[in-house]
DRENVEX-923685 format. One record per residue (C-alpha): x negated, y, z negated. Coordinates in steps of 0.02 Angstrom, whole numbers, plus 32768, in hexadecimal, padded with zeros to 4 digits. Example, Ala and Ser with C-alpha at 12.3 -4.5 7.8 and 13.67 -1.06 7.14 Angstrom:
BEGIN
7D997F1F7E7A7D547FCB7E9B
END
This chain:
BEGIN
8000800080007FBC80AE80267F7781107FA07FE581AB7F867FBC82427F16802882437E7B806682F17E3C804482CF7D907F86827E7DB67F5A82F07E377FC283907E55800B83C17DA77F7483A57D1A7F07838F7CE67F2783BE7C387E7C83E87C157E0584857BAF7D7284CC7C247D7185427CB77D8284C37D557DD184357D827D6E83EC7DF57CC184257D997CFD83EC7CDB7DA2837C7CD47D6583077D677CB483197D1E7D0282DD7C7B7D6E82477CBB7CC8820D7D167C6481FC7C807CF681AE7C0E7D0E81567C8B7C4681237C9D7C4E81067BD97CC780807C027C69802D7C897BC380367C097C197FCE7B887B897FFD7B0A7B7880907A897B1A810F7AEC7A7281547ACD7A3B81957B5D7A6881E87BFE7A1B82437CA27AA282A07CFF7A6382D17DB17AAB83487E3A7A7983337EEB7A1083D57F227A8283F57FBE7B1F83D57F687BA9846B7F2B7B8484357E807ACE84557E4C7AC285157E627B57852F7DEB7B6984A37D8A7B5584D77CEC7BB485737CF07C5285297D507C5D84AC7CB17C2284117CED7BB483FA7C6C7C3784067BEE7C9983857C437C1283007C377BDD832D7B827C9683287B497CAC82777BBB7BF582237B717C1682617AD27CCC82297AC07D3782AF7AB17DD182CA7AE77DDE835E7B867E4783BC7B187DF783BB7A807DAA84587A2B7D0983FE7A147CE083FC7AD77CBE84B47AD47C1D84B67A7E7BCD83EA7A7B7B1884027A437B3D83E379947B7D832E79B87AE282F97A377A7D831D797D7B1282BC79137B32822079B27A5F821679BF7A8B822A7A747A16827B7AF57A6582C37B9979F2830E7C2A7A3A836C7CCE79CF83737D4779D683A27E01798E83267E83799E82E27F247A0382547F597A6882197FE27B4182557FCE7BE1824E80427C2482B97FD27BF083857F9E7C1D835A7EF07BAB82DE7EBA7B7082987E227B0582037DEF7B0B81D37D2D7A88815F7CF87ABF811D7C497A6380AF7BC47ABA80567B1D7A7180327A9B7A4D7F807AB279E17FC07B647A657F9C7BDE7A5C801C7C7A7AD3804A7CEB7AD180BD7D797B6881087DBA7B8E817F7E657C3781DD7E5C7C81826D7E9C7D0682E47E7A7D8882FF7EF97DE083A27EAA7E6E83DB7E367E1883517DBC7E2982B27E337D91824D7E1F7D3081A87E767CA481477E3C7C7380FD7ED87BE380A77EAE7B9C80317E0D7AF77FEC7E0E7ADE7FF57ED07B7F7FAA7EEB7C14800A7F4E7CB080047EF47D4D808F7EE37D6C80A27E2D7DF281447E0E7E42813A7D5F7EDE80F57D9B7EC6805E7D707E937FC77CEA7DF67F827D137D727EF57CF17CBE7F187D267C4F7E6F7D207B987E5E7D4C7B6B7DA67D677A9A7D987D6D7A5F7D0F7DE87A8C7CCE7EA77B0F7C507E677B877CCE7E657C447CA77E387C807C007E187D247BB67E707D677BA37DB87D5A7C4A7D8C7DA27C757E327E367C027E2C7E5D7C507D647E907CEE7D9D7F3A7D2E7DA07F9B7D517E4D7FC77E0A7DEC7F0E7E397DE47EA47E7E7E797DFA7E1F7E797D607E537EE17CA27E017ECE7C107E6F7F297B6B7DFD7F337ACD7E647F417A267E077F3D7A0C7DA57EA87ABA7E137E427B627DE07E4D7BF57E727E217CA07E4B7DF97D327EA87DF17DD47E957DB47E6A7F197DCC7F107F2D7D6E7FAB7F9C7D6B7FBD7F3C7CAD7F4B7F317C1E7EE07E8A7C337F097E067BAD7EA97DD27B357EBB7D3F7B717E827D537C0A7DF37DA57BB87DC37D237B527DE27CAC7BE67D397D127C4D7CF07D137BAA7CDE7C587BB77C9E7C437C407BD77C377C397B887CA97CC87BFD7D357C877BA87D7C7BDF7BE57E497BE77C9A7E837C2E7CA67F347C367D6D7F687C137D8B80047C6B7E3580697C337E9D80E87C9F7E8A81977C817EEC81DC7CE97FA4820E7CBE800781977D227FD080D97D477FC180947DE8800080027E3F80B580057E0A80E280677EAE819880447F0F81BE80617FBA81CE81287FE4825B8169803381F481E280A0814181DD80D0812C828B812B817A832E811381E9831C819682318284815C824482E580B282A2835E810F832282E68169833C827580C2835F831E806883EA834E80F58432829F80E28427829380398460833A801383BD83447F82835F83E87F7682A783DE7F6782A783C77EAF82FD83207EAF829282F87F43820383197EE5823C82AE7E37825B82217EC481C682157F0F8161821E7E5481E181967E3281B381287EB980E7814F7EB480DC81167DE1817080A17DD281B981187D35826D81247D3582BE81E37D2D82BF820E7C75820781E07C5381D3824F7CDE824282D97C9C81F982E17BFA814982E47C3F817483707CA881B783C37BFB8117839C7BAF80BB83F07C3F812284887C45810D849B7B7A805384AF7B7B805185127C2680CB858C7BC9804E858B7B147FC985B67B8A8012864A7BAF804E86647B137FA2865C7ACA7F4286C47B6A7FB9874C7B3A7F8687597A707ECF87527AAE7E4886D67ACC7D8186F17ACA7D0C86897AF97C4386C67B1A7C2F86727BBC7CA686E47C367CA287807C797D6987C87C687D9188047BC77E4F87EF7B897EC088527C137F5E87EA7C187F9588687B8F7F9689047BEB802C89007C42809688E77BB18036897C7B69805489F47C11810789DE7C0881008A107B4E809E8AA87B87812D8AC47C0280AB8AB97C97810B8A0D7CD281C189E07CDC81DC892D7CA881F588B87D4681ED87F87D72814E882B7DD480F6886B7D3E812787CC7CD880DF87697D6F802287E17D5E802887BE7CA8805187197C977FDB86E37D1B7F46874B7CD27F62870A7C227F64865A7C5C7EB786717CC27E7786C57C017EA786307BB87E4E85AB7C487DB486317C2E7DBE863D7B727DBB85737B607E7385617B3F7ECE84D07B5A7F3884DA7C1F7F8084777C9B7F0984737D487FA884B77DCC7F66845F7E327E9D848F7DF67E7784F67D707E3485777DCB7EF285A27E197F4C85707D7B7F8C860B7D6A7FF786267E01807785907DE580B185AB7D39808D866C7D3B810286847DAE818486077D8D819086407CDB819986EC7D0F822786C87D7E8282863D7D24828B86C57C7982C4874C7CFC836386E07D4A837E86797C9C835285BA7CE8837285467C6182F184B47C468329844C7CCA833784CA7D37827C84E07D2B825F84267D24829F84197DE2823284A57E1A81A0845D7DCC81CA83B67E2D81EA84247EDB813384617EAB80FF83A97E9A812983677F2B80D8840A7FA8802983E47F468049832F7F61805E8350801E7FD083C280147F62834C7FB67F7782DF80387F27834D80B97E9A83A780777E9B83997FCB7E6B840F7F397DB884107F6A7D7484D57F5D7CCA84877F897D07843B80337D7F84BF80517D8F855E7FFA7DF485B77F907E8B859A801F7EAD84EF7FD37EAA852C7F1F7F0585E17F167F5485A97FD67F9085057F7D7FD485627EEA803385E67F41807D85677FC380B984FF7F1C80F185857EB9815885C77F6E81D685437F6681DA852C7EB0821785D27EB5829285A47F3282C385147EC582D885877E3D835586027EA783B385707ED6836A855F7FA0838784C07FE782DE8450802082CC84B380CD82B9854D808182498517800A81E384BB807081ED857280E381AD85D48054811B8552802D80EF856F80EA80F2862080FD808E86378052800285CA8084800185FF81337FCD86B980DF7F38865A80697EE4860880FF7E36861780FF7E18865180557D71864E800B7D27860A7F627CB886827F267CB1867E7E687C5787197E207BB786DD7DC27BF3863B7DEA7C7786427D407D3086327D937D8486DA7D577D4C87647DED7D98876C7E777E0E86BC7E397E7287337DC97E9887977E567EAF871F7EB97F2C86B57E417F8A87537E507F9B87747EFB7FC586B37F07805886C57E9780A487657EF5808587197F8580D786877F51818086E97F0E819387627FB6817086D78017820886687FB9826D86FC7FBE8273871280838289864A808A833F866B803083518704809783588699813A829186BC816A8254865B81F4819D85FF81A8819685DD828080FE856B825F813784B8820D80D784A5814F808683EE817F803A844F8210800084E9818C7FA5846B81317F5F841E81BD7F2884CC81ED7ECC84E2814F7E52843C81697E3C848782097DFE852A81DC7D9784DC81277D2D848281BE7CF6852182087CCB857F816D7C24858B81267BE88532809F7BB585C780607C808600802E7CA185587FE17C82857C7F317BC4856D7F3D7BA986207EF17B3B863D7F9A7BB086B17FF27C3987347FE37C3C878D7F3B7BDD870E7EEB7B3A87557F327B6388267F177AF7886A7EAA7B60888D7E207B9287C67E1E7ACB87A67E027ABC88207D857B4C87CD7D1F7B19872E7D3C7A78873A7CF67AC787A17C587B1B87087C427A9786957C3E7A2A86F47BDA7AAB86CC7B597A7F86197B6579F685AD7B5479F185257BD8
END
């Protein structure tokens, strides 16, 4: 069955502290995830990025390092502890080394973890991230293999040509995916399961002679995989003719096609969404009272709108709700606050700024907002499916341009459009974010992203507004997004969140940059 992108594992979350998605949450599943795969109490690591990859020139200040300490060191993504680790390397007796090298990647963000336990085992593990948090570990000793948090998993390394026995092979379940890689005189087995293993099915390997270490790797992400029913539609058009004959707007469309992807009935994907929509709305909550953190470059600002109306210099609008909501949910990514990655972190403002703002303003009730969360979903789902979340292979146009399109027809959800208007507004919104550039200021993701989160959400709410005026979007959405791989091809490396182009390289941004660092000691 074709792997699909799931709107609660990658479009809506992660859940996560730290100021990129694709830099610290994916960072962070990797290395839980390598923690796993290590099966021994850690003592050691060497994290490496590839010279010629996105990652090494800003890898520490994008977060990526705080996504590995927090995964190594075993702390949860949202816990408090992950903004400052180098007490616990001293309390775990753990040493951790970053280092830039050379190696050979398909991928521009690349990592290799080399890991040692306690008792000397070694392991050396290839992964990438693939944006908005999404993750592979693609290889594990030398040996090719998709691993992507979805899943429960059974590493095995059998020393010695013999290899697997017919026994073994025979003992497994029909329910579990098996696959053996032979390489020289090492034998890897894997086993892969929608279900926890038993333990007696554990116990069963365990008894067997060549196998003398299984590594249990757990899911991390949100949703498990595997339990996936037939989908109603498989492209947006089809979306579009089963919500004519179905007479569904694109919220139900998109709580149908989460439904079918994770095999979780209606209610349980309800109250997720709830649980989403709570901490999107404390994040805002708490960028509004004020966050620091040393590491950033804004000070608080989400607060000043509030105060120019007091001073009479605003009146009080929906559009200045939508400003300060998205600003103080960008304080709180940049502060260290716990958020919700809409669909990264560096765009999680524009979503559920602006569908607060508006959903306060017209007095939507919860599941009101539910739906339009859902009609978000399923856009980023179809986008996902194109070119991803990626900054680093595409720019800012599938991050802010993602966001805008998403929040468009959750907007239209909101003002009660049916699914071709919404799918209209997601159209025309990304159609005016094509080509976008990433081009953090001193490489921290506040300047120009705030602005940018901004003009995503207003661009986002005109562009839903002419959908339920009877605009014509004239160019289809699936062809938008196919638009926006197009044009990602024919941009420079250089605008692709490298910090090597655009305003990353003014002078100003290398004057704050190294202010920054000389508040560090690396």
């Amino acid at each position: 069955m074709i792997k699909l992108p799931g709107i609660f594992n990658d479009v809506i979350g992660p859940v996560m502290r730290g100021p990129s998605s694709s830099h610290t949450a994916a960072s962070w599943r990797i290395a839980r995830t390598a923690i796993d795969i290590l099966n021994d109490r850690l003592v050691k690591a060497l994290v490496e990025f590839d010279s010629d990859g996105a990652w090494a020139p800003n890898y520490r200040e994008q977060g990526t390092t705080i996504g590995i300490d927090g995964g190594l060191l075993g702390l949860d993504i949202a816990d408090e502890r992950i903004r400052n680790t180098d007490g616990l390397y001293i309390e775990k007796v753990i040493a951790i080394d970053y280092q830039v090298s050379s190696f050979t990647t398909s991928h521009a963000n690349t990592v290799r973890l080399t890991l040692w336990g306690i008792s000397e085992k070694k392991v050396e593990i290839i992964a990438v991230s693939l944006g908005g948090g999404s993750f592979e570990i693609r290889s594990v000793n030398g040996f090719n293999l998709i691993l992507n948090g979805e899943w429960y998993e059974l590493i095995i390394f059998i020393q010695g040509k013999s290899g697997i026995s017919e026994e073994l092979k025979n003992s497994i379940p029909p329910d579990i995916e098996f696959l053996v890689q032979q390489k020289e005189e090492l034998t890897l087995l894997k086993f892969k399961s929608s279900f926890p293993f038993s333990p007696e099915f554990i116990i069963q390997l365990q008894n067997y002679p060549e196998i003398d270490d299984i590594s249990v790797v757990y899911p991390i992400m949100p949703v498990i995989a595997g339990r996936q029913t037939e989908m109603p539609f498989d492209s947006l058009q089809t979306l579009l003719e089963y919500a004519e004959k179905n007479n569904v707007d694109l919220g139900e469309l998109g709580l149908t096609y989460e439904m079918c992807l994770s095999g979780l009935n209606e209610g349980e994907l309800n109250l997720k969404m709830v649980d989403i929509i709570q901490i999107i709305h404390r994040s805002i909550d708490t960028g509004l009272k004020g966050t620091y953190y040393q590491d950033r470059i804004l000070p608080q600002q989400s607060h000043l709108i509030e105060k120019a109306e007091v001073e009479g210099k605003l009146k009080d609008s929906v559009m200045n709700r939508i400003i300060a909501n998205v600003t103080a949910l960008m304080e709180s990514k940049s502060g260290m606050e716990v958020i919700v990655a809409v669909p990264t972190a560096g765009s999680c403002g524009t979503v559920g700024g602006l569908l607060r703002a508006v959903s306060e303003n017209i007095g939507s009730d919860n599941n009101e907002l539910v739906k339009a969360y859902f009609a978000a979903g399923v856009i980023g789902a179809f986008f996902a499916q194109g070119p991803g979340f990626s900054a680093e292979e595409h720019g800012c146009q599938v991050e802010c341009g993602a966001a805008s399109g998403m929040a468009a027809a959750a907007v239209v959800q909101l003002l009660g459009g049916n699914a071709k208007q919404a799918l209209g507004a997601a159209s025309m919104a990304i159609q005016n974010m094509i080509g976008l550039v990433c081009d953090p200021v001193a490489d921290r993701v506040e300047v120009p992203c705030l602005g940018k989160n901004i003009s995503a959400a207003v661009n986002a709410y005109s562009s839903a507004i002419m959908a339920i005026s009877g605009f014509d979007e004239v160019i289809p959405l699936d062809q938008v997004i196919q638009t926006v791989s197009r044009v990602s091809k024919s941009m420079p490396s250089c605008l692709k969140c490298t910090g090597k182009g655009g305003l990353s390289i003014t002078d100003t941004s290398i004057i704050l940059k190294r202010q920054l660092k000389e508040r560090h000691i690396w």
